[in-house]
VEXDREN-2710 file (C-alpha; in Angstrom, 1 decimal):
% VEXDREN-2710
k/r/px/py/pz
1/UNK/0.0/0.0/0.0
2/UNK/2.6/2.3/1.1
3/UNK/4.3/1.4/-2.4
4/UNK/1.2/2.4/-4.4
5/UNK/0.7/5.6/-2.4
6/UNK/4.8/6.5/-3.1
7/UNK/3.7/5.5/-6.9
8/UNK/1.1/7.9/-7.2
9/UNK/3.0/11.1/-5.2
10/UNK/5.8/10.6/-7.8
11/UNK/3.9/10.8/-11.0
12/UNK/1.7/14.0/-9.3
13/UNK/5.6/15.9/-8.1
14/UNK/6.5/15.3/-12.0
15/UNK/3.7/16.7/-13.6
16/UNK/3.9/19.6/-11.1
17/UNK/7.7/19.9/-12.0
18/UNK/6.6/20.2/-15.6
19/UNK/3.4/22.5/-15.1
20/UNK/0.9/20.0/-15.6
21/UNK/-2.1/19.9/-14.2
22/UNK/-3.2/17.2/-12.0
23/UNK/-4.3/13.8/-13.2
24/UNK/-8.5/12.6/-13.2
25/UNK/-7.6/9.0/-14.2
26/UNK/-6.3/6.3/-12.1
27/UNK/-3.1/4.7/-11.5
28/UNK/-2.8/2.2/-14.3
29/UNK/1.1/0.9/-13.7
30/UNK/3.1/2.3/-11.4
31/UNK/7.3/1.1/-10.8
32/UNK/8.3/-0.3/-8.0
33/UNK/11.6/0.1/-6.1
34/UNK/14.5/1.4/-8.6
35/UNK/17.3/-1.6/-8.8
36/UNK/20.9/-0.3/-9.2
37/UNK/21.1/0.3/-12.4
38/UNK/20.3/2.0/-15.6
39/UNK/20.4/1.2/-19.1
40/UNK/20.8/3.6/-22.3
41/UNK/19.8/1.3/-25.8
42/UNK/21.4/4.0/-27.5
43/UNK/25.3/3.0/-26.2
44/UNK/24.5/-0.1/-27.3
45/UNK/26.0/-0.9/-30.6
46/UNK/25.0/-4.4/-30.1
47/UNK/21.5/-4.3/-30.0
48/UNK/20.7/-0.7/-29.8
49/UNK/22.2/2.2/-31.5
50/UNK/21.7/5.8/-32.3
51/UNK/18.5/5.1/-34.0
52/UNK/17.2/2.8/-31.8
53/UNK/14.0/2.8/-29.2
54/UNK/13.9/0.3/-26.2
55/UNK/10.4/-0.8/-25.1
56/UNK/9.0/-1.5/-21.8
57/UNK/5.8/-3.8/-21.9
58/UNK/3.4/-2.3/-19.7
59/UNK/0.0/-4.4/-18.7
60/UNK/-2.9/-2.8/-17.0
61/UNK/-5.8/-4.8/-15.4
62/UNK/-8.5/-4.6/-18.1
63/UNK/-10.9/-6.6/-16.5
64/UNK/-12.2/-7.5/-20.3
65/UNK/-12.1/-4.7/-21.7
66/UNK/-10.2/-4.0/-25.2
67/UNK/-9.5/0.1/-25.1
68/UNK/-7.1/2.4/-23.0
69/UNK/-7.4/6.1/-22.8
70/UNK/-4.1/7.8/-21.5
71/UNK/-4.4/10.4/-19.1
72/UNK/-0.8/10.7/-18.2
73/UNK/2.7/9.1/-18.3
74/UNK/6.0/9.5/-17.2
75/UNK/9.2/7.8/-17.4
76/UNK/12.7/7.7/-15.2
77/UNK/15.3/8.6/-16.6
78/UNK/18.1/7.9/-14.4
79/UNK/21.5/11.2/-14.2
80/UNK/24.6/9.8/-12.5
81/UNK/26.7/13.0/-12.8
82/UNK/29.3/14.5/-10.3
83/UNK/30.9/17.9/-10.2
84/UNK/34.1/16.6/-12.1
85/UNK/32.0/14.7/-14.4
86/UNK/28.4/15.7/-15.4
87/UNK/25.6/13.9/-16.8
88/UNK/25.8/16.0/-20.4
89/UNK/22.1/17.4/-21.2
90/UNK/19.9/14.9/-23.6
91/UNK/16.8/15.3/-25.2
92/UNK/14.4/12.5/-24.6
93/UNK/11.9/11.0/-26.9
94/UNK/8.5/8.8/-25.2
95/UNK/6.3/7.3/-27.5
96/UNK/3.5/4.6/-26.8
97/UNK/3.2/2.1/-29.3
98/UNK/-0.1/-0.6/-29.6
99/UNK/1.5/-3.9/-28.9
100/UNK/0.7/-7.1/-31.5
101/UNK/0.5/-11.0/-31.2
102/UNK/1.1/-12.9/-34.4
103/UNK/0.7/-15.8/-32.5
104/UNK/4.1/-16.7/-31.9
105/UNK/5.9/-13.4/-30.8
106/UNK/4.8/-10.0/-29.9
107/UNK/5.5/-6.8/-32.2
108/UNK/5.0/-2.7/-32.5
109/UNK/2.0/-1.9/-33.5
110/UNK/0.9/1.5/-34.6
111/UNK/2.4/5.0/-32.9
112/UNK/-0.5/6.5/-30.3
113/UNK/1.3/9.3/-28.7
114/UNK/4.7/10.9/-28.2
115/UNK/6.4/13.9/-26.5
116/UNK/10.0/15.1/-25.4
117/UNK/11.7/16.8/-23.0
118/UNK/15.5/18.2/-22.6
119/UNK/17.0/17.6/-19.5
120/UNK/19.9/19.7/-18.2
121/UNK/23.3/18.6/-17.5
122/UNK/23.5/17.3/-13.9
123/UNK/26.1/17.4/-11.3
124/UNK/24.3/14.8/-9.2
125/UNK/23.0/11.5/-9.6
126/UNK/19.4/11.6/-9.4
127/UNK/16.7/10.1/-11.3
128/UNK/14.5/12.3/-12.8
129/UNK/11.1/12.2/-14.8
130/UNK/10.0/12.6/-17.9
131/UNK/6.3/13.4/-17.6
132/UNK/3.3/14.3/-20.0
133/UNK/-0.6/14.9/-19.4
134/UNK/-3.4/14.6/-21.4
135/UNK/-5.5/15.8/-18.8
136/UNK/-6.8/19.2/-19.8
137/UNK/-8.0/17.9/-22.8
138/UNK/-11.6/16.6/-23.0
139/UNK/-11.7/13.1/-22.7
140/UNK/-12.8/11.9/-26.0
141/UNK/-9.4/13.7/-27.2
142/UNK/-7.5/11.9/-24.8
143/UNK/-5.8/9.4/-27.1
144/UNK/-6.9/5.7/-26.9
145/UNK/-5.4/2.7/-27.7
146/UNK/-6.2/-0.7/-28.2
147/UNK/-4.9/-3.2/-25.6
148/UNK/-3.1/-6.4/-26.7
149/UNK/-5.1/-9.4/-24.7
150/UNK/-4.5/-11.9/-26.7
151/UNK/-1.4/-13.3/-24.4
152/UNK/-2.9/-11.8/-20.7
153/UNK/-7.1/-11.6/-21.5
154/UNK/-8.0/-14.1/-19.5
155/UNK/-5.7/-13.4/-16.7
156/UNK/-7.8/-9.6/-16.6
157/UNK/-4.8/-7.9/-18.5
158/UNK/-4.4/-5.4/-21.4
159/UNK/-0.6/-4.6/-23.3
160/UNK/0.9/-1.9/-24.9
161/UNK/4.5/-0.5/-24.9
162/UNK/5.9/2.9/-23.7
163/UNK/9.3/3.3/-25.7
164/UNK/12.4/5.7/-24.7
165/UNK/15.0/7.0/-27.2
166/UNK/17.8/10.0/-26.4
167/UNK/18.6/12.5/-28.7
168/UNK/21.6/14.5/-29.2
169/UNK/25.5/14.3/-29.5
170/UNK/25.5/12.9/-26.0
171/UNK/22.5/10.5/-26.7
172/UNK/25.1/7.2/-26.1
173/UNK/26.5/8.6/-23.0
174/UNK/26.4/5.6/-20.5
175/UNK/25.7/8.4/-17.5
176/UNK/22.3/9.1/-19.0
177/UNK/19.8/6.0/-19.3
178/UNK/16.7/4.5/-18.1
179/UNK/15.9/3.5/-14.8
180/UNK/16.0/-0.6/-14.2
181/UNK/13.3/-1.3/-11.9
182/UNK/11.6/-4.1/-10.8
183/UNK/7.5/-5.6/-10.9
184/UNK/5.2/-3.2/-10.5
185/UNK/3.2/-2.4/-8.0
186/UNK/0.0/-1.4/-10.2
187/UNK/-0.4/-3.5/-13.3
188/UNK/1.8/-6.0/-14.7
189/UNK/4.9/-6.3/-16.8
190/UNK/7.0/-9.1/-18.1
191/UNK/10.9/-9.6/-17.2
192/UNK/12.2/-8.0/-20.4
193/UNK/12.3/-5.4/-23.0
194/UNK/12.3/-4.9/-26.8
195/UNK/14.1/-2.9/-28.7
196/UNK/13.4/-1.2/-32.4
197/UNK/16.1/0.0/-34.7
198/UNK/15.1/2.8/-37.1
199/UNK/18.0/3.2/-39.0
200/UNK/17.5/-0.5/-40.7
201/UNK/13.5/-1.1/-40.0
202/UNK/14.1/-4.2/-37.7
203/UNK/12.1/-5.2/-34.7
204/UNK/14.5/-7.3/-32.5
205/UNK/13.4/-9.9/-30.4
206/UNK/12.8/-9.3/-26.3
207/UNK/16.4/-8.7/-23.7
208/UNK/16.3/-9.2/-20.4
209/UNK/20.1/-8.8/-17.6
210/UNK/20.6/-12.6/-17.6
211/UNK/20.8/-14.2/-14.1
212/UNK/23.4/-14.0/-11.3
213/UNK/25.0/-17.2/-9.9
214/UNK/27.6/-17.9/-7.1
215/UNK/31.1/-17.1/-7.4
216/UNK/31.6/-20.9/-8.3
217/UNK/29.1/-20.6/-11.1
218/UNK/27.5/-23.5/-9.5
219/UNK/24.4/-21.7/-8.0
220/UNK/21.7/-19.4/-9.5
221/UNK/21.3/-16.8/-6.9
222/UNK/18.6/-14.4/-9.1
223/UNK/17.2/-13.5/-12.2
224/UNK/18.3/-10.1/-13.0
225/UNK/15.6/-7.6/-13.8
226/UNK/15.2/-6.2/-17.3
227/UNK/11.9/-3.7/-16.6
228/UNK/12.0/0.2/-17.0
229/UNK/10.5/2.9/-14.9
230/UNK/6.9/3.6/-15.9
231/UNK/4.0/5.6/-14.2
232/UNK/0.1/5.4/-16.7
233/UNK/-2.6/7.2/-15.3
234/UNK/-5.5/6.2/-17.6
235/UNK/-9.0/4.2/-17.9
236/UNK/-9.7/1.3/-19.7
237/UNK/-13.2/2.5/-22.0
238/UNK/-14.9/-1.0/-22.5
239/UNK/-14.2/-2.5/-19.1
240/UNK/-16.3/-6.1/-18.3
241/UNK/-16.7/-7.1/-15.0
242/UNK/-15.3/-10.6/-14.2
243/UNK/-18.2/-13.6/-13.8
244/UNK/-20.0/-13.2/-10.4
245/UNK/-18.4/-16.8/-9.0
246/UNK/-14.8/-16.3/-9.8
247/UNK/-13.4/-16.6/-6.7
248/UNK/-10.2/-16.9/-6.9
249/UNK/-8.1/-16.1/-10.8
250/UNK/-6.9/-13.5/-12.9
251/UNK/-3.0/-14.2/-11.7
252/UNK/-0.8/-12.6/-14.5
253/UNK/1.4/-14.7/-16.2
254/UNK/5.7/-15.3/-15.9
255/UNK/6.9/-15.9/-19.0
256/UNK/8.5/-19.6/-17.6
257/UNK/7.1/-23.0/-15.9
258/UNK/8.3/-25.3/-13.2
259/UNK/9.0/-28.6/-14.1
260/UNK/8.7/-30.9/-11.3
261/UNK/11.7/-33.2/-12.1
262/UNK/14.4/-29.5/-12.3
263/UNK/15.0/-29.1/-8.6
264/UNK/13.6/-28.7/-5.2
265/UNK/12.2/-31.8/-3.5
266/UNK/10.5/-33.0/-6.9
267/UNK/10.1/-36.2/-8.4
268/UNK/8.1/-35.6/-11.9
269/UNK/4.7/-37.2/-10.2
270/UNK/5.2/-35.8/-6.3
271/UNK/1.7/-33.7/-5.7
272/UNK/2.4/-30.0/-5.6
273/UNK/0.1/-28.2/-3.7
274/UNK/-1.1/-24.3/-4.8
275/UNK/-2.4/-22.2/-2.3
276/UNK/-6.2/-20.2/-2.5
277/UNK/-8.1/-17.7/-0.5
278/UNK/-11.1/-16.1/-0.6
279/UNK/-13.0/-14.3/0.9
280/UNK/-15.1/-16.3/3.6
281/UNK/-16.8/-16.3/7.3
282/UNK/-16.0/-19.0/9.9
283/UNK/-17.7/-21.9/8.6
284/UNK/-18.2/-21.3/4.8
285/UNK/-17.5/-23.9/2.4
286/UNK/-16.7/-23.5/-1.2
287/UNK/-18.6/-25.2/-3.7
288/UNK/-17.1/-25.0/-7.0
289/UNK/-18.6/-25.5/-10.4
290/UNK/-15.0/-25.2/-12.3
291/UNK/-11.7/-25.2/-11.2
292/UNK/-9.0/-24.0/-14.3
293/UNK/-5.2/-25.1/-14.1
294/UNK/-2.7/-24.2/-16.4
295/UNK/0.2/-26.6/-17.5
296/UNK/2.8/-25.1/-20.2
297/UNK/3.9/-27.4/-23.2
298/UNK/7.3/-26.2/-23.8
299/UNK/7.4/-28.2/-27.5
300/UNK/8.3/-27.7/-30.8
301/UNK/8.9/-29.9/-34.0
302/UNK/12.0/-31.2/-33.7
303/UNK/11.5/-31.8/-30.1
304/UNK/7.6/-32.2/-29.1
305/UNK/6.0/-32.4/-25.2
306/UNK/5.6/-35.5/-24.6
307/UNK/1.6/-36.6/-23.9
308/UNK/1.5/-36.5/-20.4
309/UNK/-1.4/-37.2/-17.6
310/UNK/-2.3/-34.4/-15.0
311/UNK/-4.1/-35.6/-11.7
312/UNK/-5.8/-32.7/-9.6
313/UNK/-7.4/-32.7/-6.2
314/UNK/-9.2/-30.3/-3.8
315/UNK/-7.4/-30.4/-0.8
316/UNK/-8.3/-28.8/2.6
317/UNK/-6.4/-26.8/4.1
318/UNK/-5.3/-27.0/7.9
319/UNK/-3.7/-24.5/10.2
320/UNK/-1.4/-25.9/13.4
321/UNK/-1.1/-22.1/14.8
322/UNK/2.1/-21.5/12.8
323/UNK/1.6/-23.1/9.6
324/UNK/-0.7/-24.3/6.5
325/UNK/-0.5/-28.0/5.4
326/UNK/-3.1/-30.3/2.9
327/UNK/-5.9/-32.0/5.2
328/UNK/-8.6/-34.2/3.4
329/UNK/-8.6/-34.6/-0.3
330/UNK/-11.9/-33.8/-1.2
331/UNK/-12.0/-34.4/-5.0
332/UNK/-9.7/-35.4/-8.1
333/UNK/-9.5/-36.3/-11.4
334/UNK/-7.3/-37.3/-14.3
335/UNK/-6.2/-36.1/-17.4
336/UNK/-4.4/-36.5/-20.8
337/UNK/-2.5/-34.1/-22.7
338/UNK/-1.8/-35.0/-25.8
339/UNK/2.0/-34.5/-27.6
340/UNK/2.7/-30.6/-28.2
341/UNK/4.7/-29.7/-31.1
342/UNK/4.4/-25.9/-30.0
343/UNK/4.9/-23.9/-27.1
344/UNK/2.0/-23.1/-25.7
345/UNK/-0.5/-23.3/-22.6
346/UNK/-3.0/-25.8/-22.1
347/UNK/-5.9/-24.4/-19.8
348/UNK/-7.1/-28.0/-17.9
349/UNK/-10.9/-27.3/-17.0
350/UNK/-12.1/-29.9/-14.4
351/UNK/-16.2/-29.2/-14.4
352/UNK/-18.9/-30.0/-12.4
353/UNK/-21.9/-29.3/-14.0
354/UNK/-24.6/-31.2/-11.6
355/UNK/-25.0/-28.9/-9.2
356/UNK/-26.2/-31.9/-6.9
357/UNK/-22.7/-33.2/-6.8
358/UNK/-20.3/-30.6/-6.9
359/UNK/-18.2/-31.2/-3.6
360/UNK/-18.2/-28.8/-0.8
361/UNK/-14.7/-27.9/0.1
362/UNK/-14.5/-26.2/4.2
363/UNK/-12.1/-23.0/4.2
364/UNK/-10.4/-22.3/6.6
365/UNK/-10.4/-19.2/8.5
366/UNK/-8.4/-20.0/11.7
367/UNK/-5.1/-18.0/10.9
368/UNK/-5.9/-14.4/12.4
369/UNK/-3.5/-12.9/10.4
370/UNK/-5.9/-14.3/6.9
371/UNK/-9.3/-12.8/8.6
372/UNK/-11.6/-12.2/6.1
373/UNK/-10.4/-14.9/3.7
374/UNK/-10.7/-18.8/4.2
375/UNK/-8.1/-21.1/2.2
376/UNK/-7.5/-24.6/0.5
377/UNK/-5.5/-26.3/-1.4
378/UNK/-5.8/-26.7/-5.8
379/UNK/-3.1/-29.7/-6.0
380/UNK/-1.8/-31.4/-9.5
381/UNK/0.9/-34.0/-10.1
382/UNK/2.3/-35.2/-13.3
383/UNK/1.7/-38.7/-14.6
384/UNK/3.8/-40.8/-16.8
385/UNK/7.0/-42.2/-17.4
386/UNK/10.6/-41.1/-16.6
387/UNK/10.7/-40.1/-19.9
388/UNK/7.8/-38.2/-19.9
389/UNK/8.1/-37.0/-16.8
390/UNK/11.5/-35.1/-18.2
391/UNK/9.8/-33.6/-21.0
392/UNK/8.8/-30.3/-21.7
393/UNK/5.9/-29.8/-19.3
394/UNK/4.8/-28.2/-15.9
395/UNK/3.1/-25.8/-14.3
396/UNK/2.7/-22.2/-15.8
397/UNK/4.3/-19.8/-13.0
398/UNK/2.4/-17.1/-11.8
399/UNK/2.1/-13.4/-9.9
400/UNK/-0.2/-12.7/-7.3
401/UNK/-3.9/-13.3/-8.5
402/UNK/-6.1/-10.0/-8.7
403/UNK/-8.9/-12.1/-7.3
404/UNK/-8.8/-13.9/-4.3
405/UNK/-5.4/-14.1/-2.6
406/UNK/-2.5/-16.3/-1.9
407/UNK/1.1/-16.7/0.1
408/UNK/4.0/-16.6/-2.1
409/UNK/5.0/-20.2/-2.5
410/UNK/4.2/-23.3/-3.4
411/UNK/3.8/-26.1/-1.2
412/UNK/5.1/-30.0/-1.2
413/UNK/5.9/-33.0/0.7
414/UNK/9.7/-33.4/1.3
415/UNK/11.0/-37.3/1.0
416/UNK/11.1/-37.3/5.1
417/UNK/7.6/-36.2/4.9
418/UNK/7.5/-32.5/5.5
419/UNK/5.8/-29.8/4.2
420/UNK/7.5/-27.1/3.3
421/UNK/6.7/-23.9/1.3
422/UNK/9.1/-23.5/-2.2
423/UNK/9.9/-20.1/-3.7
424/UNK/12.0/-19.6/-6.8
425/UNK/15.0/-17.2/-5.2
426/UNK/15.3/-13.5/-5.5
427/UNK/15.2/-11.0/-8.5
428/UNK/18.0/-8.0/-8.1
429/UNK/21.0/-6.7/-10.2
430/UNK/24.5/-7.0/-8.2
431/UNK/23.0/-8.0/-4.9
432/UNK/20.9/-10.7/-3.4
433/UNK/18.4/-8.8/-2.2
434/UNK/15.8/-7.9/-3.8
435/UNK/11.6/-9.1/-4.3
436/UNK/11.3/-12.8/-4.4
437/UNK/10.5/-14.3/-8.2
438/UNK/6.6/-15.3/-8.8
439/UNK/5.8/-19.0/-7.3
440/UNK/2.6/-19.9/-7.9
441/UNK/0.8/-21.3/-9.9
442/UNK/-2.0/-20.9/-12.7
443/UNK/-5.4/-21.9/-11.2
444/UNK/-9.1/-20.2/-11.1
445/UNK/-11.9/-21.4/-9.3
446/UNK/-15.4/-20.4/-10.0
447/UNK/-18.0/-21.8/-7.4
448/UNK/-20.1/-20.3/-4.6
449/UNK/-19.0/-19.7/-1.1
450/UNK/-21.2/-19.6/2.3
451/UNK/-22.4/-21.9/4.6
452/UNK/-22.7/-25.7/3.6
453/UNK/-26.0/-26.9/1.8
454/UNK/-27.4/-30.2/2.3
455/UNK/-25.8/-33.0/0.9
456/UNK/-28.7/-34.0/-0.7
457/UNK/-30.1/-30.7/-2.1
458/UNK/-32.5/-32.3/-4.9
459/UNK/-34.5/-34.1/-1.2
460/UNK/-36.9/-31.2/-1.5
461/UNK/-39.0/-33.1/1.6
462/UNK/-35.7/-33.9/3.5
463/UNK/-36.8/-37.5/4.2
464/UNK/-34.1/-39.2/3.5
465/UNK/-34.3/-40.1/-0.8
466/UNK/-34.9/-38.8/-3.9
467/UNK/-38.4/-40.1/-4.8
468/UNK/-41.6/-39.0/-6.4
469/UNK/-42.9/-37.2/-4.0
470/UNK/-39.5/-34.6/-4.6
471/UNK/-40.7/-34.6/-8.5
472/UNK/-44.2/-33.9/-8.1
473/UNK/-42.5/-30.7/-5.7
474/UNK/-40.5/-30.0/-8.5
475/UNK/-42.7/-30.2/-11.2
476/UNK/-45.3/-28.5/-8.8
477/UNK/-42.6/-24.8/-8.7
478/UNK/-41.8/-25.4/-12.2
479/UNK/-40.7/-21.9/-13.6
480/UNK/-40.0/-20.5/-10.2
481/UNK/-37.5/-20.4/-7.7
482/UNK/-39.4/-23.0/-5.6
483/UNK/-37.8/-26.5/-6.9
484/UNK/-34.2/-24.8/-8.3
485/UNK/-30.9/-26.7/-7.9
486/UNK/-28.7/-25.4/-10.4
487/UNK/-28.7/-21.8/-8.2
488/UNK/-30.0/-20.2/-11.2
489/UNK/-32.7/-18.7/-9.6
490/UNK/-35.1/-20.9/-11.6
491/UNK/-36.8/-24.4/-11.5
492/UNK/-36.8/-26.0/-15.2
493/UNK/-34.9/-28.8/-17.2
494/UNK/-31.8/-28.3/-15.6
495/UNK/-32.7/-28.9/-12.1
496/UNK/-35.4/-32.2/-13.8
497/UNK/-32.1/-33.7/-14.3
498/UNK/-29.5/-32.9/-11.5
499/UNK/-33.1/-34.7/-9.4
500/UNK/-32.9/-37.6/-11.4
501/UNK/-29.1/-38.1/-11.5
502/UNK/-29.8/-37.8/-8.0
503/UNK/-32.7/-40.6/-7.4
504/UNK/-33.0/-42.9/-4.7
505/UNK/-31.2/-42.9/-1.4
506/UNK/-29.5/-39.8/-0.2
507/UNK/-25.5/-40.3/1.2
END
């Protein structure tokens, strides 16, 4: 929160530094904390140049809808200078580009906006902004652009990219360049950049810093981070509220997976367990009509994903006082995944559609420090072979979700039969401090929460069975509320057959 707030008073102090008035539009991204670093494409003869214009992906939460209109943005341009030595002067160039999807990689769409601004020579190192408002213009002049949701959609995200170029005779000069930050706190971004070279047309594929091991060169200690410093005020136009009965979802993607056989405790078909919350009062249960799991198939022609078999369970989720650990498995199923000869994500959606036998899963609410929310367990294991089990699939990593919530971590069973909590290390640039990288995993549930129904909901007289005297009540409230078991809000041909799915004795 504190983050946010920081967020927010930066973009306001550099609109005020550059006369602007102030913004009517929310935070749509907002950098976190600054790493140590800078980066200038431009002194980059590699994969930059002169000519060139380094893109940050920026993703706000669209919540389904397709258009943003900017309200204001600013950028960090990072001034190491010293009395001796000065950060020369440099004229910066901003410009917001729509981001495309071919389908395989993503690419500059057409040119929305762009300003500059010349910055002075400094004799101190200071980060400073580069700001511009649309603000006093009406909002239908406000430009607008369309969000990329083809890759983040249906995690409740919208793309576009905010490129930085300098300008001038000092425009390489390595103590001028962008601030290197990491997630942010408002919004989503991925852990690289792009860069476009003018001089020759080309669109170069994404960068990122590389990783940071031990001295030995033995141990990965971080993944470096490879973001830029980006403040959006905006709205999104065509917003669409998420369904009523997602519960728990929306988590923005990592651009890697987890493969249980890599590292940690795992054997390829050890049950992982993935952490939920949401919100709940002592006693709820949550009774889910679809539970979504993601699993990415890291294939390609010459060397395919193997088919594999994913098992998931509903587990509960027990608290001893100091820690969370799996209780009663409540449900599972198995399935197949066929060979993948692309890289891509398979969405696994495990369904319940008889309301009269979707399980009913308590949450707990016992840790006082979770009030408000009650938890459980999504688990999944991988099924095959050693072989297959090697191959090219696992579970897509995730952020934080944007509905419900959930610890940082993922747990499993160690081989002496403990459970302990797995992260994936820290992200930084020349320390090992730093925010943790993402470990969870992609899941949604949709389902209902509140106190538990009867375990025999389609006994409209409660005597015990499903019978005829429970169909001549349900036929009796037909087109009314009277005989409903589906929950929606009506008695018809649905709720006929969840009854006689349901005949005879009740559990």
């Amino acid at each position: 929160m504190h983050l946010i707030r920081l967020a927010t008073a930066w973009v306001a102090a550099a609109l005020a530094a550059t006369g602007l008035q102030a913004q009517q539009d929310p935070a749509a991204h907002t950098a976190t904390a600054e790493s140590t670093t800078r980066y200038n494409v431009n002194g980059s003869a590699t994969i930059g140049g002169l000519e060139a214009t380094a893109y940050t992906g920026c993703y706000v939460n669209a919540s389904g809808g397709t258009q943003f209109r900017l309200n204001s943005l600013s950028v960090g341009i990072r001034r190491v200078g010293t009395t001796a030595a000065p950060a020369p002067g440099v004229r910066v160039e901003v410009t917001v580009h729509e981001m495309t999807w071919d389908g395989a990689a993503l690419g500059r769409g057409p040119l929305v906006a762009s300003f500059f601004q010349q910055l002075d020579a400094s004799t101190v190192a200071v980060t400073q902004q580069v700001a511009n408002t649309w603000g006093d213009a009406d909002p239908a002049q406000r430009p607008v652009l369309t969000l990329q949701t083809e890759t983040q959609g249906l995690n409740g995200y919208g793309g576009f990219w905010v490129g930085v170029r300098f300008i001038g005779i000092d425009a390489a000069n390595a103590a001028n360049g962008w601030r290197v930050v990491y997630e942010p706190t408002v919004g989503r971004s991925v852990n690289n950049f792009a860069v476009y070279n003018a001089a020759n047309g080309s669109w170069a594929t994404n960068y990122w810093f590389g990783q940071t091991a031990d001295a030995a060169n033995t141990t990965l200690l971080r993944d470096n981070p490879a973001r830029f410093m980006v403040q959006v005020n905006g709205a999104v136009t065509d917003a669409i509220a998420p369904p009523a009965d997602l519960r728990f979802g929306r988590s923005y993607e990592h651009t890697t997976y987890w493969r249980p056989t890599d590292a940690l405790d795992g054997v390829g078909s050890k049950w992982f367990y993935t952490n939920c919350f949401t919100p709940a009062a002592s006693g709820d249960v949550l009774t889910p009509s679809r539970v979504v799991f993601g699993i990415t198939r890291a294939g390609s022609a010459a060397t395919p994903a193997p088919a594999v078999g994913v098992e998931l369970a509903l587990v509960e989720m027990n608290w001893d006082g100091t820690a969370y650990s799996p209780g009663a498995v409540l449900a599972s199923q198995s399935f197949a995944l066929p060979a993948a000869a692309e890289a891509r994500l398979d969405r696994i959606s495990w369904e319940w559609p008889n309301a009269a036998t979707r399980p009913q899963v308590p949450l707990n609410t016992d840790n006082p420090a979770n009030a408000g929310l009650g938890g459980y367990f999504i688990a999944a294991r991988m099924l095959g072979d050693a072989a297959t089990l090697a191959g090219g699939n696992g579970p897509r990593i995730v952020y934080a979700p944007a509905i419900g919530a959930s610890w940082h971590g993922f747990g499993m069973f160690s081989d002496a039969g403990v459970f302990t909590n797995y992260v994936f290390g820290n992200y930084a640039n020349g320390t090992a401090a730093g925010p943790v990288k993402p470990a969870r995993f992609l899941t949604e549930t949709f389902a209902t929460v509140g106190p538990p129904s009867s375990p025999c909901p389609a006994d409209l007289n409660g005597d015990g069975t499903v019978n005829a005297a429970d169909l001549a009540t349900l036929l009796g409230a037909w087109g009314t509320a009277g005989g409903d078991l589906d929950a929606d809000g009506s008695t018809g041909a649905s709720d006929l057959a969840a009854m006689l799915n349901a005949w005879g004795g009740c559990p």
